[in-house]
C-alpha positions in Angstrom: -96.6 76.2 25.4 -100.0 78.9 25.8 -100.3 80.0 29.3 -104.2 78.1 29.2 -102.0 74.7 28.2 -99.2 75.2 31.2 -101.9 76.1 33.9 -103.6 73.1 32.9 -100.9 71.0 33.0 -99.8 72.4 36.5 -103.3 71.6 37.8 -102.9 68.1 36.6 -99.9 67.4 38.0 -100.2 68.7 41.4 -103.9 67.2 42.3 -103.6 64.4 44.3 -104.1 61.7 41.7 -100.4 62.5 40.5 -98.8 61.7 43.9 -99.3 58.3 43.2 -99.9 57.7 39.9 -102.0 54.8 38.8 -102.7 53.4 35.1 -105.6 56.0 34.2 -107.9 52.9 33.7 -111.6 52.5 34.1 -112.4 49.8 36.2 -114.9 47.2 35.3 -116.8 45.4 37.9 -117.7 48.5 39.7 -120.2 49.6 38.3 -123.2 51.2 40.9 -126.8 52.0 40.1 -127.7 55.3 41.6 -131.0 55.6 40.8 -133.8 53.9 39.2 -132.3 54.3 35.8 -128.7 55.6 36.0 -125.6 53.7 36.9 -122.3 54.8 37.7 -118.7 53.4 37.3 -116.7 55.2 40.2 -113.1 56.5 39.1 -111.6 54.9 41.8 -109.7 58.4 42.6 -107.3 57.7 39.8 -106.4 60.3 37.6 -107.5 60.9 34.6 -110.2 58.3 35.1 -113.7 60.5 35.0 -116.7 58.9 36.6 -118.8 57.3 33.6 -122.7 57.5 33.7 -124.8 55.4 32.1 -128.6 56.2 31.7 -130.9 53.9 30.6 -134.1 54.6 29.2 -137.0 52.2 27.9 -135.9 53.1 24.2 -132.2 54.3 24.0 -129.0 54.4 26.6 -127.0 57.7 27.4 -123.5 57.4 28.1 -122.1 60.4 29.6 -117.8 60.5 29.4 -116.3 58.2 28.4 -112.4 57.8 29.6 -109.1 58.1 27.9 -108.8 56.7 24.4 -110.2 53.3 23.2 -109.0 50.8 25.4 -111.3 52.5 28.2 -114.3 53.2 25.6 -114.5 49.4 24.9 -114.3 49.1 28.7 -117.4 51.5 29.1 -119.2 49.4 26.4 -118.8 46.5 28.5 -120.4 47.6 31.2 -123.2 49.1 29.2 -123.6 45.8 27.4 -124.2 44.6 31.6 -127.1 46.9 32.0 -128.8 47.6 29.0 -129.3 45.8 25.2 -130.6 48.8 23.4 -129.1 49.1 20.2 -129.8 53.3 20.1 -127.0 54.6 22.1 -126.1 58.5 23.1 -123.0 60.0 24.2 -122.4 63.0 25.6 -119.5 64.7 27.2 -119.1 67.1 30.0 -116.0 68.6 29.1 -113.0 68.1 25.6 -110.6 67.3 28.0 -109.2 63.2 26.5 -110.2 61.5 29.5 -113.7 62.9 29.0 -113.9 62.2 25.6 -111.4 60.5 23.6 -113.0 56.9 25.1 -115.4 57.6 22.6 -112.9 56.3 19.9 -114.4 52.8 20.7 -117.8 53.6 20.0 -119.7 52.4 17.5 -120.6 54.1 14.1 -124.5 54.0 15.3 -123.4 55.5 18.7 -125.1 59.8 18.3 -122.3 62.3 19.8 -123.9 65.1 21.3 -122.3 68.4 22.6 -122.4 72.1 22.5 -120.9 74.0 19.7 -118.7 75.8 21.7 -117.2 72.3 23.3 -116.8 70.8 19.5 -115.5 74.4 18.8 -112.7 73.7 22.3 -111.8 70.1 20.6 -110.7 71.5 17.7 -109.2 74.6 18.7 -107.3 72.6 21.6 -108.1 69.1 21.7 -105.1 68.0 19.5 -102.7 70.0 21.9 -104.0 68.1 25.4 -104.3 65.2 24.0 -100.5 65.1 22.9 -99.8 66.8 26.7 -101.3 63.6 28.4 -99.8 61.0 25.7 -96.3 63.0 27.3 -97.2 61.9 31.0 -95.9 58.0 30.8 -95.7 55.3 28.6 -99.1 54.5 29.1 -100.9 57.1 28.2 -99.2 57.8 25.0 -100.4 53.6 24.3 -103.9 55.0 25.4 -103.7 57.9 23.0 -101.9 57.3 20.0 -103.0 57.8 17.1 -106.7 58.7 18.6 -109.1 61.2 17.2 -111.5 63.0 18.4 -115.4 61.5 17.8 -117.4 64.2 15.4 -120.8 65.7 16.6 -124.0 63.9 15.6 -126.0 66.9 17.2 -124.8 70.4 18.4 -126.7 72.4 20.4 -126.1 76.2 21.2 -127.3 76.2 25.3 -129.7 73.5 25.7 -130.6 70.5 24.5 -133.2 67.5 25.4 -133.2 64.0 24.8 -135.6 61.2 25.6 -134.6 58.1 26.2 -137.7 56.4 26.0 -139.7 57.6 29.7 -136.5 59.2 30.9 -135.8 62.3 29.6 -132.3 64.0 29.8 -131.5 67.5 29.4 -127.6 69.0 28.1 -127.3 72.4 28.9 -123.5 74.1 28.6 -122.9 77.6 30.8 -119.3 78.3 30.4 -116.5 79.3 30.5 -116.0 77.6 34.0 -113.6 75.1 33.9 -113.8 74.9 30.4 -115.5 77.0 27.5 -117.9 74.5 26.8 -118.3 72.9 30.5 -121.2 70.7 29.8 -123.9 69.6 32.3 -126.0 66.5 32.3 -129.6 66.2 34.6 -132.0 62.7 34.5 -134.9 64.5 34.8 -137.4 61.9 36.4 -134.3 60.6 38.7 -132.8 64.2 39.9 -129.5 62.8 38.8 -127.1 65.4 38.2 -123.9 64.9 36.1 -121.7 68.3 37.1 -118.9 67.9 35.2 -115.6 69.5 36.8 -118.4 72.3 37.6 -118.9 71.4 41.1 -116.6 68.4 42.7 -116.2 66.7 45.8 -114.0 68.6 48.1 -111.6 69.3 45.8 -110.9 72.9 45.1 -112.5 73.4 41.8 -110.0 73.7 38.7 -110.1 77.3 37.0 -108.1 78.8 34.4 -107.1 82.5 32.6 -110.6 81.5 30.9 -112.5 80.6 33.8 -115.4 83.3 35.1 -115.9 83.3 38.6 -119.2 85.2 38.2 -120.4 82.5 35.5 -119.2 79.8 38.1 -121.4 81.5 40.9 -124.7 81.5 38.6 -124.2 78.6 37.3 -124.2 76.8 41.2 -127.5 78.8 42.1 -128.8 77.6 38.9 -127.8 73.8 39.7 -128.9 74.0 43.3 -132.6 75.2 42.3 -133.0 71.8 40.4 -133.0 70.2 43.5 -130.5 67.2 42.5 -130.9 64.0 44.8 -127.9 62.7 43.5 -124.6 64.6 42.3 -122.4 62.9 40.1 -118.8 65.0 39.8 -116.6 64.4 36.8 -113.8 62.9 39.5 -114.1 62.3 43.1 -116.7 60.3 45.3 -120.7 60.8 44.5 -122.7 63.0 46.3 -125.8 64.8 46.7 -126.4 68.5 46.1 -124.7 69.4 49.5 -121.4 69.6 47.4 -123.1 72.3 45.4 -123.6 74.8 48.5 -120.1 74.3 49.5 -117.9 74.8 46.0 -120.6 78.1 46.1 -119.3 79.2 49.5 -115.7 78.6 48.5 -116.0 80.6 45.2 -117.4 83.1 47.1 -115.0 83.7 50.0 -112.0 83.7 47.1 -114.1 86.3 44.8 -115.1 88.5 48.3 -111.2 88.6 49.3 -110.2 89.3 45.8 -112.1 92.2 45.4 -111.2 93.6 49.2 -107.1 92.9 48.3 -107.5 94.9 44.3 -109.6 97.3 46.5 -106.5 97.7 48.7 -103.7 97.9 45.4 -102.5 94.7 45.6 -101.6 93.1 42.7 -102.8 89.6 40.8 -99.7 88.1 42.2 -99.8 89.5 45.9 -103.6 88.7 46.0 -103.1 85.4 45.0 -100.5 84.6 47.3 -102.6 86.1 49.7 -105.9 84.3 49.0 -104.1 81.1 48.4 -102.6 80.9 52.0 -106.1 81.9 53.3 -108.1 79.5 51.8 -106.3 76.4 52.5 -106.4 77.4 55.9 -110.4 77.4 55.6 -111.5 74.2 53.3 -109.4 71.3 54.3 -109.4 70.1 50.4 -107.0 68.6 48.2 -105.5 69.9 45.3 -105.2 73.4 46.7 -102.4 75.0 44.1 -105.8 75.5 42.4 -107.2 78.4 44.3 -104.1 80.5 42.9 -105.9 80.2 39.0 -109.3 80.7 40.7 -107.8 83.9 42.4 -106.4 85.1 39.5 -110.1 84.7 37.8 -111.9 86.5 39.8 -109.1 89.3 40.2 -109.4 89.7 36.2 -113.4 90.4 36.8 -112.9 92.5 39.9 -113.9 95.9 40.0 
């Protein structure tokens, strides 16, 4: 197993979901309108369940993730089918990761697939490999997954990309690597809605890995706060507003500052992240905090 695929799996398996694992199911019934025209179906904090979006326009319907495998696509489709009867559909995904994008399965043949190159170029460098790490976790997920591929592109873009809906325009713009290469972000213009991915999350210490860039991470937070989001949807965890953003900045920060004071001092990756680790949780009462080890490492691999 790569080093990328057993941090990931670690991270996955000690976040809070794990400790009492439920069905990874998205729940219909639930679903919340957020603003005037996007609607949310909570995850229910159940792992591997992402929050969906679903953005409606006057012409065409954005769905943004989609869940794990088909069963959970046709469950998305159901509550699409709830708020809105256009027949032009959009998909777009904020990460590869299945339970972002392998609900997409479901979808139908008219259904557009948009994503940046460098996230189509992740699903099919790595895709195959996750996916048959999550169909390992129970029974379930391996029913969930089998025999599931990955939807192709029906437009790539290279940083940004615009769509409108019909009066409500959308705009895809990718500004990895992050948590992922190809970590995708999604903002309804005329609503301030903004769809962050695993980019920023709801205190929840954010998930890096060897790939990750702390630096990236940074710009990318001072880049999502000057949009000025009302409404901040994370890819798991409870909804928000841009609050969340100014906090996952000021806890990236604090691990990159003491990173750089610990290398300054000779410590090693290992020692710092020991170090960092123990400090950290003491600051941000969070969960999932065996992540801030990965983060540490990230920004001790940029450090100067």
């Amino acid at each position: 197993m790569s080093m990328l695929r057993l941090t990931l799996l670690m991270l996955l398996l000690t976040s809070p979901a794990f400790a009492q694992p439920a069905p990874p199911l998205i729940k219909e019934g639930v679903t919340v309108k957020v603003s005037s025209h996007v609607y949310a179906i909570p995850d229910g904090n159940v792992g591997l369940v992402p929050n969906v979006g679903i953005i409606v326009g006057a012409r065409a319907t954005m769905v943004v993730d989609t869940g794990l495998g088909p069963r959970n696509g046709r469950a998305v489709l159901r509550e699409v089918a709830k708020v809105s009867a256009h027949a032009e559909l959009y998909v777009a995904t904020t990460h590869y990761h299945p339970e972002h994008s392998l609900g997409g399965a479901a979808f139908p043949a008219t259904a557009k697939f948009v994503r940046p190159r460098v996230q189509q170029d992740e699903m099919l460098e790595l895709g195959k490999g996750i996916q048959n790490t999550f169909a390992g976790f129970s029974p379930v997920h391996k029913e969930l997954l089998q025999d599931v591929e990955y939807p192709r592109a029906d437009i790539l873009f290279d940083r940004e990309h615009r769509i409108d809906l019909g009066g409500v325009h959308v705009r895809l713009f990718t500004r990895g690597p992050m948590h992922t290469r190809g970590d995708t972000m999604i903002v309804v213009e005329e609503d301030r809605v903004l769809f962050s991915g695993d980019v920023v999350m709801n205190r929840a210490f954010l998930a890096a890995s060897p790939t990750s860039s702390i630096k990236t991470w940074l710009a990318t937070l001072d880049e999502l706060e000057a949009l000025h989001p009302a409404v901040v949807v994370p890819s798991h965890g409870g909804i928000s507003d841009s609050t969340l953003i100014g906090k996952d900045r000021d806890y990236l920060k604090a691990v990159q500052t003491r990173v750089v004071e610990l290398k300054a001092q000779g410590k090693s990756a290992d020692e710092t992240a020991e170090i960092v680790t123990k400090e950290i949780q003491a600051r941000f009462d969070w969960t999932a905090p065996t992540r801030i080890s990965p983060a540490a490492r990230a920004a001790f691999a940029e450090a100067r």
